[in-house]
Steps between C-alpha positions, in 0.01 A plus 500: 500500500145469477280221680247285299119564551467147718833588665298415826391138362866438383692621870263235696594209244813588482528522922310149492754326239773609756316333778504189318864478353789415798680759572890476259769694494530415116371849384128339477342545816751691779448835619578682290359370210143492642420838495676513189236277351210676645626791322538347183136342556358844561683714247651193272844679521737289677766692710752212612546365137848573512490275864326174425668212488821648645500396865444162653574561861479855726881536456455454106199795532659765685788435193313545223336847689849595549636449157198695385588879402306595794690288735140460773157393530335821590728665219381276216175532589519903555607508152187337372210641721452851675538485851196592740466500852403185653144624624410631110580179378223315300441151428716363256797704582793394645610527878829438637601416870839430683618202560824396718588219208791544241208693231426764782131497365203350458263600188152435496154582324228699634155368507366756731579555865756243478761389265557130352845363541647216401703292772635188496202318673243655221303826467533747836351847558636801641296796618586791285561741775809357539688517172783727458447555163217483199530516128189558246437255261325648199 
């Protein structure tokens, strides 16, 4: 996976539709898919295809991850993207954090020192120092 030349240009527009579009658990605009579409933005491959559309609620999410052939989050998106250490991260790769709730982890996008999630009250950040794992986007 390759990034575009304006790959830069695209990951702030995309960040900014996010933080204009409510926050849905109807595989548009959930965790999940947000760095999803930053990826796809960036690179123009789109690595939850086989997820959209397939969840309407956090119950119906962790389902469709489970009926996956990698069964977790962190697995599917292993099997996509090489895994770096949190501090070599980059922006526009992925960071993931623990969470306590039922998907056990938060995904995000970095855009430098910190990391843009997406939460249910809009678009959050997260130093990068504290992820527990990376993946390299293109």
């Amino acid at each position: 996976m390759q990034r575009r030349r304006d790959w830069r240009t695209r990951l702030h527009e995309e960040i900014e539709r996010h933080r204009r579009v409510p926050f849905s658990w109807d595989g548009g605009n959930d965790c999940a898919m947000f760095p999803a579409d930053c990826v796809k933005a960036l690179a123009g491959n789109d690595p939850a295809a086989g997820f959209r559309g397939r969840s309407k609620s956090p119950d119906g999410a962790l389902g469709a991850i489970r009926k996956s052939v990698r069964r977790d989050l962190i697995s599917n998106i292993a099997a996509r993207f090489e895994e770096v250490p949190p501090i070599k991260a980059r922006a526009g790769d992925i960071a993931c954090f623990r969470t306590e709730d039922a998907l056990g982890w938060s995904i995000g996008v970095v855009v430098g020192e910190t990391v843009a999630v997406r939460m249910p009250q809009g678009i959050g950040s997260m130093h990068l120092v504290t992820a527990d794992k990376a993946f390299r986007v293109g």
